[in-house]
MINU-164901 format. One line per field, with one value per residue (C-alpha): residue number from 1; residue in one letter; z, y, x. Coordinates in Angstrom, 1 decimal. Each point is the difference from the previous one (the first is absolute). Layout:
n NUM/...
res a/...
pz Z/...
py Y/...
px X/...
This chain:
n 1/2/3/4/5/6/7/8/9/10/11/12/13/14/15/16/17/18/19/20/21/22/23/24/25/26/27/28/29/30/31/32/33/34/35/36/37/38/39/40/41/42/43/44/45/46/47/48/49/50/51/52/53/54/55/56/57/58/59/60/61/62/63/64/65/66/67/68/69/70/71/72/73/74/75/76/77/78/79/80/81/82/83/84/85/86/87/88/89/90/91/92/93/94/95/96/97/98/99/100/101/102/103/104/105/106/107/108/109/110/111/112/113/114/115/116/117
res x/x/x/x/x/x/x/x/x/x/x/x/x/x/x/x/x/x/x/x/x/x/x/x/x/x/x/x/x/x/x/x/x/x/x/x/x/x/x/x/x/x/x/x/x/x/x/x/x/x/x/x/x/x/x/x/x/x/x/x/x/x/x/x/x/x/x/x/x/x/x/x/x/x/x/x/x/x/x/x/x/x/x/x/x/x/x/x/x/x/x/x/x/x/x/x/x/x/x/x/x/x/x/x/x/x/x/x/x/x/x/x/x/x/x/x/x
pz 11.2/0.0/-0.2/1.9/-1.6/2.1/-0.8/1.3/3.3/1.4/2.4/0.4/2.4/2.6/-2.0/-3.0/-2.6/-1.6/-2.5/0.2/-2.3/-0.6/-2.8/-0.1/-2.5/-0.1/0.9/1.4/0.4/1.5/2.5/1.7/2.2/-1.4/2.8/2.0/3.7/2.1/2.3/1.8/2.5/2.8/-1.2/-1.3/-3.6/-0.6/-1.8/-2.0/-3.2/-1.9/-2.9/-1.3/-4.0/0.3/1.9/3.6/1.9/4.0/1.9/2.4/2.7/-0.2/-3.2/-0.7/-2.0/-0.3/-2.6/-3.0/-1.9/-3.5/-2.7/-3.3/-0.4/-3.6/0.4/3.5/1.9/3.3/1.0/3.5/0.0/3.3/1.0/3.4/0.8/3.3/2.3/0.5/-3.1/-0.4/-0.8/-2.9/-1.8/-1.8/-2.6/0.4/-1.9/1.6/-1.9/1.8/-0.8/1.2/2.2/-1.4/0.2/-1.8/0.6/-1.9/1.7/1.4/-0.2/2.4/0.5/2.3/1.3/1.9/-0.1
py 58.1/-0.6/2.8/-0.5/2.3/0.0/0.9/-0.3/1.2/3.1/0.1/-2.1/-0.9/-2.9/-3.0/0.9/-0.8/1.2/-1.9/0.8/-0.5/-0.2/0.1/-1.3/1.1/-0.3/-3.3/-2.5/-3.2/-3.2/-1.1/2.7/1.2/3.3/0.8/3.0/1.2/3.0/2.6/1.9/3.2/-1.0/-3.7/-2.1/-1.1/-3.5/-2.4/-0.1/-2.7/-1.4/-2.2/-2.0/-0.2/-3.6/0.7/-0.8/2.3/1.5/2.2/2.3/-1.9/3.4/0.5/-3.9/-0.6/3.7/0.9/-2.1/0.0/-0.6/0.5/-0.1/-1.4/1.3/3.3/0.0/1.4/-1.0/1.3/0.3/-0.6/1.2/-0.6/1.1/2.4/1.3/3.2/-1.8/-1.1/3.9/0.4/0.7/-3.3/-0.7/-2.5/-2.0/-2.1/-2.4/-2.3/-3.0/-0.5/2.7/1.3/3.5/1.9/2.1/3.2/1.8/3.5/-1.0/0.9/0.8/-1.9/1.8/-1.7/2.5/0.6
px 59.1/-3.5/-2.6/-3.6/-3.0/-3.3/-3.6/-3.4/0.0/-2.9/-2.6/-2.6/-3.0/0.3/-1.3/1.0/2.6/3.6/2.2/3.9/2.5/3.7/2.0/3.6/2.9/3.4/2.2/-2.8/1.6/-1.9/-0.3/-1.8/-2.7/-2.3/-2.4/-1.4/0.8/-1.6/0.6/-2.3/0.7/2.3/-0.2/2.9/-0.1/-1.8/-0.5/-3.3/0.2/3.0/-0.4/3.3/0.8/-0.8/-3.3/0.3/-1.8/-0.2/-1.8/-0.5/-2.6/-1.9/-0.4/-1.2/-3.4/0.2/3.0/1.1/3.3/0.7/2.9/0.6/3.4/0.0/-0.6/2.2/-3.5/-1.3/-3.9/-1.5/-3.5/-1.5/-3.5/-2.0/2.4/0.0/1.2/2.8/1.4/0.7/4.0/2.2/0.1/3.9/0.8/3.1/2.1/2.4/2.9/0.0/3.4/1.7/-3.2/0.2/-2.9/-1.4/-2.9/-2.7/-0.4/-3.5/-3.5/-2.9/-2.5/-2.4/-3.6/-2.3/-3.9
């Protein structure tokens, strides 16, 4: 089992800035994918940012010069860095954790990120 703890989301104004993170605990075995996904009201969840252990990164075409991913192998943390947020980037924001070899996934209980004047 893997266990996925979140921080850092809140309301901000368009334009502005939040840093997520996610903390992983348990049985993290490589190789694997930490990264973050959203859902807003009556939307499907998607993909925002995933970062693998051994650094590869993807995307989300939306969130592109906008968002940046890091992790910290070491202390099993991934961060979202968002920037210009928008109206639309308003959702509950989950971290997940995915084995590669077995593609089990893992999910933090989420936290909102909320962008409104």
């Amino acid at each position: 089992q893997v266990q996925l703890v979140e921080s850092g989301g809140g309301l901000v104004q368009p334009g502005g800035s939040l840093r997520l993170s996610c903390a992983a605990s348990g049985r993290i075995f490589s190789p694997n994918f930490m990264g973050w996904f959203r859902q807003a009201p009556g939307k499907q969840r998607e993909l925002v940012a995933r970062m693998r252990d051994g650094g590869f990164t993807n995307y989300s075409d939306s969130v592109k010069s906008r968002f940046t991913i890091s992790r910290d192998n070491a202390k099993n943390t991934v961060y979202l860095q968002m920037n210009s947020l928008k109206p639309e980037d308003t959702a509950v924001y989950y971290c997940n954790f995915r084995r590669l070899t077995s593609q089990m996934d893992y999910w933090g209980q989420g936290t909102q990120v909320t962008v409104s004047s």
